[in-house]
C-alpha positions as CSV (number, residue, x, y, z in Angstrom):
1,X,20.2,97.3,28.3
2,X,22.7,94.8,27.4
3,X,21.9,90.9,27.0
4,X,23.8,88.0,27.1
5,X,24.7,86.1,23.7
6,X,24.0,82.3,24.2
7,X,25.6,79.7,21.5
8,X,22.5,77.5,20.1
9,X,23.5,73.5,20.3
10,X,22.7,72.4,16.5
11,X,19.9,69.5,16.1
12,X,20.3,66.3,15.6
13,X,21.9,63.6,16.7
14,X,25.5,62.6,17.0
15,X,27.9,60.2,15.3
16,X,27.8,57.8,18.8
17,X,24.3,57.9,19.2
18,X,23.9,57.1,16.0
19,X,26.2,54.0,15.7
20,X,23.9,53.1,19.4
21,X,21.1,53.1,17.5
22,X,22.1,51.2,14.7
23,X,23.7,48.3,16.7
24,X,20.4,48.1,18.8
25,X,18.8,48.3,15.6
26,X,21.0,45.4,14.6
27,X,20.4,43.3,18.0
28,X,16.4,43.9,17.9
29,X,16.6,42.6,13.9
30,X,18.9,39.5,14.5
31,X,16.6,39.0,17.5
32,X,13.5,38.7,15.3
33,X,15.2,37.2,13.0
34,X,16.0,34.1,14.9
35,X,12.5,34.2,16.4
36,X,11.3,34.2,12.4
37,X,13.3,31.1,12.0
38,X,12.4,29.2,15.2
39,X,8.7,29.9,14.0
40,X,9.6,28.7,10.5
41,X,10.9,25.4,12.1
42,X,8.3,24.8,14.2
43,X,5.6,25.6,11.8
44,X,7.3,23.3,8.9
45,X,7.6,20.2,11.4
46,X,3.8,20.6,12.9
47,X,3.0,20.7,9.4
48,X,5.3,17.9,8.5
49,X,3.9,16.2,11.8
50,X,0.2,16.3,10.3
51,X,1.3,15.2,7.0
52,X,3.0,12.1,8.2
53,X,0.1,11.1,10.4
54,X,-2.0,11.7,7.3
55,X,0.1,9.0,5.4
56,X,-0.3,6.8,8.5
57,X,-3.8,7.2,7.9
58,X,-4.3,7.0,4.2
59,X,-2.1,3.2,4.9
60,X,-4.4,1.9,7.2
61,X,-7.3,3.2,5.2
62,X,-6.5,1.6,1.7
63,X,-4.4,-1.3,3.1
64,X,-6.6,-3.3,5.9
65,X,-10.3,-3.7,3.8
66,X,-7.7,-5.3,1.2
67,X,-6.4,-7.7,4.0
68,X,-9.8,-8.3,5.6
69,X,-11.1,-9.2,2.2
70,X,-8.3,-11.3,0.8
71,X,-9.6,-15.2,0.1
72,X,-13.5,-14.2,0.8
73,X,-14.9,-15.3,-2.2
74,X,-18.6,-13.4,-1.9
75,X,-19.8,-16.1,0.4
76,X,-17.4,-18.8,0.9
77,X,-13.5,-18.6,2.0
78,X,-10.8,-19.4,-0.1
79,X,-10.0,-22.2,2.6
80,X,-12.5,-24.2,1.8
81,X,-11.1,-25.1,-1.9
82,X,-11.2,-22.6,-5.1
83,X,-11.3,-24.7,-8.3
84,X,-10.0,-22.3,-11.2
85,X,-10.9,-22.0,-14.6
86,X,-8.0,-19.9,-15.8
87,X,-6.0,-22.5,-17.4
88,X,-4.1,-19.8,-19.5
89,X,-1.9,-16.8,-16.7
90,X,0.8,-14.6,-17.6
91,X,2.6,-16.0,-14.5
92,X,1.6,-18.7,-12.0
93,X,0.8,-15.9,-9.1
94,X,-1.7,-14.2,-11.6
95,X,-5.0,-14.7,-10.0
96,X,-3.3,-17.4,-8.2
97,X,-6.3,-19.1,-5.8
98,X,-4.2,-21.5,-3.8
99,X,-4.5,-18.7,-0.9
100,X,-5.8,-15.3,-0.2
101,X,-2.6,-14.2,0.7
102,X,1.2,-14.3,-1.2
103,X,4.4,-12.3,0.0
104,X,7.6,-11.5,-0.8
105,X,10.9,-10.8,1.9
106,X,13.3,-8.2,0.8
107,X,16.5,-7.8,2.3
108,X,16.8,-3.8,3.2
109,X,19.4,-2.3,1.8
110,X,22.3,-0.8,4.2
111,X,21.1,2.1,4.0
112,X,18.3,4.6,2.2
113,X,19.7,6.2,-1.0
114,X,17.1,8.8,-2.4
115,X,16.6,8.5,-5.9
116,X,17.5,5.1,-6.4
117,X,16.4,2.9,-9.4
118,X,14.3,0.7,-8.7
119,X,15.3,-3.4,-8.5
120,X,14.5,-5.2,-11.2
121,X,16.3,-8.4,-9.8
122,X,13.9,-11.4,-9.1
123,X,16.7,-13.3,-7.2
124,X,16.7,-10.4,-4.3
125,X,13.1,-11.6,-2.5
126,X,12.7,-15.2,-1.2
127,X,10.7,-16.7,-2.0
128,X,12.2,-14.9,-5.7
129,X,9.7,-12.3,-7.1
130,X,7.1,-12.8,-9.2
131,X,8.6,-11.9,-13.0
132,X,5.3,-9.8,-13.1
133,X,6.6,-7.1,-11.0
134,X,10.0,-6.7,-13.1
135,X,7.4,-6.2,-16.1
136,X,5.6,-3.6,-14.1
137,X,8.9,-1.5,-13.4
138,X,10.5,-3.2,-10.3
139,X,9.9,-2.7,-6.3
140,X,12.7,-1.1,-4.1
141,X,15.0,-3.0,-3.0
142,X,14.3,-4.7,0.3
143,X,10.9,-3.6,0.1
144,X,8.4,-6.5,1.0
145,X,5.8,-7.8,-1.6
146,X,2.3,-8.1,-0.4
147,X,0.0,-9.7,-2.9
148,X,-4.0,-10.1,-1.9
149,X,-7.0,-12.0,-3.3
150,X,-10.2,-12.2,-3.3
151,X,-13.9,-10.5,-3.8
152,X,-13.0,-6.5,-4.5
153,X,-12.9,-4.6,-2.1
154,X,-16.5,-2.3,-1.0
155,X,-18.0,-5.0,-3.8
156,X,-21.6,-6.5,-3.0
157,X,-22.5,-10.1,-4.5
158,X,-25.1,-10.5,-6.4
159,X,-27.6,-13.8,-6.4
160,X,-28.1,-16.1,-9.3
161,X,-31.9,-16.9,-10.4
162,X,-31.4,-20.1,-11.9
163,X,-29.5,-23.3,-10.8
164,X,-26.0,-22.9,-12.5
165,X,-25.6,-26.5,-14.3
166,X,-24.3,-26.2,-17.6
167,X,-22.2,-24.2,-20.2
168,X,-25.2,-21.6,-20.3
169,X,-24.9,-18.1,-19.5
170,X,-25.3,-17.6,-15.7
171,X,-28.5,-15.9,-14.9
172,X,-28.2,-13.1,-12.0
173,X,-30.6,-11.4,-10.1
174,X,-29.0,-7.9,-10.5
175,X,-26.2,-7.2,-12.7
176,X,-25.9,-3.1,-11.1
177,X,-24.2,-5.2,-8.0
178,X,-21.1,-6.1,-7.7
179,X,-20.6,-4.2,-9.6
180,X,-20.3,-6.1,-12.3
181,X,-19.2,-4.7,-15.8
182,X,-19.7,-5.4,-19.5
183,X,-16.5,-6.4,-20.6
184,X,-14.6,-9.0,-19.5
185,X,-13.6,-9.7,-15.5
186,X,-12.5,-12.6,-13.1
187,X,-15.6,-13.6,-11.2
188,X,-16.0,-16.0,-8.1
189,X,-19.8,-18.0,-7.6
190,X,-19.7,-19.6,-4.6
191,X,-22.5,-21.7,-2.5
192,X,-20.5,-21.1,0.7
193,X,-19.3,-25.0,0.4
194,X,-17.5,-24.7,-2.8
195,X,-16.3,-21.8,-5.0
196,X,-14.7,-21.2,-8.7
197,X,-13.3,-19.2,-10.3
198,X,-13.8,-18.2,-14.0
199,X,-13.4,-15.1,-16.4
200,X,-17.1,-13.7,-17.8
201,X,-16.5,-12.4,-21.6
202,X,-19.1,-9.8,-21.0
203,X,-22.4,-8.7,-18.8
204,X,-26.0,-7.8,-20.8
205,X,-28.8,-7.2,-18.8
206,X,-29.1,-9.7,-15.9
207,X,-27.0,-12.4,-18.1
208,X,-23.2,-13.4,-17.7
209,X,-21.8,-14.9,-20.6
210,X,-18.0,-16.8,-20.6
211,X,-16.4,-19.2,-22.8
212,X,-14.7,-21.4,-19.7
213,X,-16.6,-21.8,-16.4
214,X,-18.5,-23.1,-13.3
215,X,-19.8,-26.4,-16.0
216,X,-18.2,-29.1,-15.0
217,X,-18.3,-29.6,-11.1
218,X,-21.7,-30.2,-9.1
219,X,-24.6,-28.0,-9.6
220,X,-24.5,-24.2,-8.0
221,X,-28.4,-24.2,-7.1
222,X,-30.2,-20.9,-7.5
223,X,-28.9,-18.0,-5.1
224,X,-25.6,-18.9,-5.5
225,X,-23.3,-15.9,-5.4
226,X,-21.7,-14.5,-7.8
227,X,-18.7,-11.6,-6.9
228,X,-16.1,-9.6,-9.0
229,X,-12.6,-11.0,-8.0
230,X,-9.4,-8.7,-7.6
231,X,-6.2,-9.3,-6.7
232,X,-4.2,-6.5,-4.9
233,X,-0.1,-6.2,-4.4
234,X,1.4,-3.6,-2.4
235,X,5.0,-2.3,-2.2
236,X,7.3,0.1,-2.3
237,X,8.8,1.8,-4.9
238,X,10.4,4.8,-6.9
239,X,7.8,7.5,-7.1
240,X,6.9,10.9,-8.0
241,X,10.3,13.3,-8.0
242,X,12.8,10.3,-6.7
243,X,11.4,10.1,-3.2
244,X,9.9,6.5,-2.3
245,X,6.1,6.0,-2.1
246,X,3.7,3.1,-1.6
247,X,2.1,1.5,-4.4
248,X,-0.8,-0.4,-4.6
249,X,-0.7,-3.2,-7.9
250,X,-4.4,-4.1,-9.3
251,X,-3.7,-7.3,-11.6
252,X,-5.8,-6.5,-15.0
253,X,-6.8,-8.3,-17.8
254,X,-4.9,-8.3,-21.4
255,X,-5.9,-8.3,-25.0
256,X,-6.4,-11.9,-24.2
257,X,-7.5,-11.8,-20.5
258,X,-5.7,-14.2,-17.6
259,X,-3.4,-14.9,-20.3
260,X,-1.4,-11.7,-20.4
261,X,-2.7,-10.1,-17.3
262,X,-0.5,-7.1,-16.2
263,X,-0.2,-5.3,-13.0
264,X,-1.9,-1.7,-12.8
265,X,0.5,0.6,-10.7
266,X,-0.7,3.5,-9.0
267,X,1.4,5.3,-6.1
268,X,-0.8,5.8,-3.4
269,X,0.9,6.8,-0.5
270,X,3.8,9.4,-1.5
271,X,6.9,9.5,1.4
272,X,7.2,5.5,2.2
273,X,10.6,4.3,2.5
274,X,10.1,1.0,4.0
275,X,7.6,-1.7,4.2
276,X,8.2,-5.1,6.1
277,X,5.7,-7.5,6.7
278,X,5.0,-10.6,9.5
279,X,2.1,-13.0,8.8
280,X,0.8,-14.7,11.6
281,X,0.8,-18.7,11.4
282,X,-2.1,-20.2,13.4
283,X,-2.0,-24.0,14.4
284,X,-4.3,-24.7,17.3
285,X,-4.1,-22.4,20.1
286,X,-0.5,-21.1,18.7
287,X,0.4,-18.2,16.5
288,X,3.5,-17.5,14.8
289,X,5.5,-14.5,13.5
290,X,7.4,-15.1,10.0
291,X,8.5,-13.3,7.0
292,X,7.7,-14.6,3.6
293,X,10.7,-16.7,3.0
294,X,9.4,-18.5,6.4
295,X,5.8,-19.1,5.8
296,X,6.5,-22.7,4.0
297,X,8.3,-24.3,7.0
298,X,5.4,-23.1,9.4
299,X,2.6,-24.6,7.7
300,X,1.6,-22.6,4.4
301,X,0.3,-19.7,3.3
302,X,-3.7,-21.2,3.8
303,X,-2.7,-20.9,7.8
304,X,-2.4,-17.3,7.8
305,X,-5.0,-15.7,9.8
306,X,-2.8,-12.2,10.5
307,X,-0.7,-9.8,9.1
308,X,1.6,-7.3,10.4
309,X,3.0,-4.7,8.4
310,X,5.7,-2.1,9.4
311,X,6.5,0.8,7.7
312,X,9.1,4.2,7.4
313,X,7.6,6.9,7.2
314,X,9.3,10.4,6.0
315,X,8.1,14.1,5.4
316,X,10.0,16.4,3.0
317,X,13.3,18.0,2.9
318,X,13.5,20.7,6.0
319,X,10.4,19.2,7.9
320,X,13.3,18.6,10.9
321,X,16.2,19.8,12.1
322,X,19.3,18.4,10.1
323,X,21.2,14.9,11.5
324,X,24.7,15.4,12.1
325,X,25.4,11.5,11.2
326,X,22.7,9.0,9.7
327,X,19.8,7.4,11.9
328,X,19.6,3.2,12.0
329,X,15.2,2.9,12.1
330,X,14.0,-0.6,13.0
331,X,11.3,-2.6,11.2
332,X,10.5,-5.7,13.2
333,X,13.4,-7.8,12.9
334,X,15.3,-5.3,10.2
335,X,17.2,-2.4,10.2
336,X,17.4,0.3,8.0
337,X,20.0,3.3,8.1
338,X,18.7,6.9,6.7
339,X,21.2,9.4,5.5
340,X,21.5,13.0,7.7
341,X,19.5,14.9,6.1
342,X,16.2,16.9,7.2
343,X,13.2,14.9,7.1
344,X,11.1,14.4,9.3
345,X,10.7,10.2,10.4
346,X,8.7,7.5,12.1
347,X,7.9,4.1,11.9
348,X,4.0,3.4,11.3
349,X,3.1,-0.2,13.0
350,X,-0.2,-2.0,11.6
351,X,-2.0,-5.0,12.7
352,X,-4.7,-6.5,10.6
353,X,-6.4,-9.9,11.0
354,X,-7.9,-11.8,8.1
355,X,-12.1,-11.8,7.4
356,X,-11.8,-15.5,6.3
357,X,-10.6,-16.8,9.8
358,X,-14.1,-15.8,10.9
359,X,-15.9,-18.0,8.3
């Protein structure tokens, strides 16, 4: 019997179907690739997103009780008439009790430069700066000022037992209010017609001691009330890594108290590149809009019974998709141009109206 030889086809595959499979190969990675990378992006700007709403947040948060608060002084309103006993201040702004509320108007800068140092030149605000700010490292420039005063913020007054008539320590009802501490502090006692302000040289038990105070004006009857006093500045500056932030200023007392107070800086809000403010003027029926510099020509600080505030807010490198020429962002009545890079943007609007309007 005779059979047939057939030639076996080896196994395998050839040199076409295998460049086939590597350019589908190729296709199907660049494909999931780009997907990878559109996920990336979208991921890193919802995050971005979150974080920028966050900062909106924290603003409002630590920003509006200060603004509520500024001039209440634990019963009456700084209105009415503060009389000071701080004859001695590193600068006439330090716990400056004319009004509850002082600012300064920057002009913004043409555009944003990250990194920058910051200003250091009083002359750049109007009205000019406060020289206590250069001391405490400068503000960036065109950055407004906002300085606040009043009874600290979340404090609760305390009552004095005993009419308040002389040079004798004050007595008080509860000295775990306020609260009050046992070294020295700005305090406010106030009868709701008339307040002053003084600096205690120390707290023990339910007895405030102080070498200048409430002595010489008419008598504080018993139940008076008796609050710590801060004053609070915020602006914008150079923070952590070069990138701007907001800071929030506490003015503190030196070796020798009011004398050679100092600004405690603290960056509070990381991301901030602008910060303009508006206060609102009230005379009769009729409110205003100014900056700082326009405050004096529309009646004075004492009419301000709101405050807007207005500020840029930015997420990190790569939280957006890159500009291809830099962005002009407007703040009220200013403009501000911000190079074309990657962050994300927006401009955070706040409008907060002042607690001694109501008294």
């Amino acid at each position: 019997m005779k059979f047939s030889h057939m030639t076996s086809r080896p196994a395998g595959f050839g040199l076409v179907e295998m460049m086939l499979a590597m350019a589908l190969g190729l296709i199907i990675s660049a494909g999931v690739f780009v997907i990878f990378l559109a996920q990336r992006q979208v991921y890193s700007t919802t995050t971005s997103q979150a974080l920028v709403q966050d900062a909106d947040n924290a603003i409002s948060a630590i920003v509006t009780p200060a603004i509520r608060g500024s001039g209440f002084m634990g019963c009456g309103a700084i209105s009415n008439g503060v009389h000071s006993y701080l004859t001695s201040r590193t600068t006439p702004l330090t716990f400056d009790t004319s009004s509850g509320i002082q600012g300064y108007t920057g002009t913004l800068p043409a555009s944003i430069v990250d990194g920058s140092a910051n200003d250091v030149s009083k002359g750049d605000w109007a009205p000019a700066l406060d020289a206590s700010f250069v001391t405490a490292g400068g503000v960036t420039k065109g950055s407004d000022v906002l300085t606040l005063i009043g009874a600290t913020s979340g404090s609760v007054p305390t009552a004095t037992k005993q009419d308040v008539t002389a040079s004798a320590p004050i007595s008080i009802v509860d000295s775990t209010q306020g609260p009050l501490t046992s070294g020295a502090q700005i305090l406010a006692l106030s009868d709701c017609n008339k307040s002053v302000v003084f600096q205690a040289t120390g707290v023990t038990g339910n007895v405030v001691s102080y070498t200048t105070g409430p002595n010489g004006i008419p008598t504080f009857l018993a139940g008076a009330q008796l609050a710590p006093v801060q004053q609070t500045a915020f602006f914008i500056a150079k923070g952590h890594a070069g990138q701007s932030a907001l800071f929030e200023g506490v003015m503190t007392l030196g070796s020798t108290g009011a004398a050679n107070a100092f600004w405690t800086v603290n960056e509070i809000v990381p991301g901030v590149s602008g910060m303009k403010v508006l206060y609102g003027i009230t005379n009769g029926n009729v409110t205003q809009y100014v900056d700082a510099n326009g405050v004096a020509a529309a009646g004075g600080w004492s009419l301000v019974t709101v405050v807007k505030l207005g500020f840029l807010v930015e997420g990190n490198q790569g939280s957006a998709s890159k500009l291809t020429a830099p962005t002009l962002y407007s703040l009220f009545n200013s403009s501000l141009s911000v190079p074309a890079d990657s962050r994300l943007r927006h401009v955070f609007y706040m409008t907060v109206n002042t607690r001694n309007t109501t008294l």
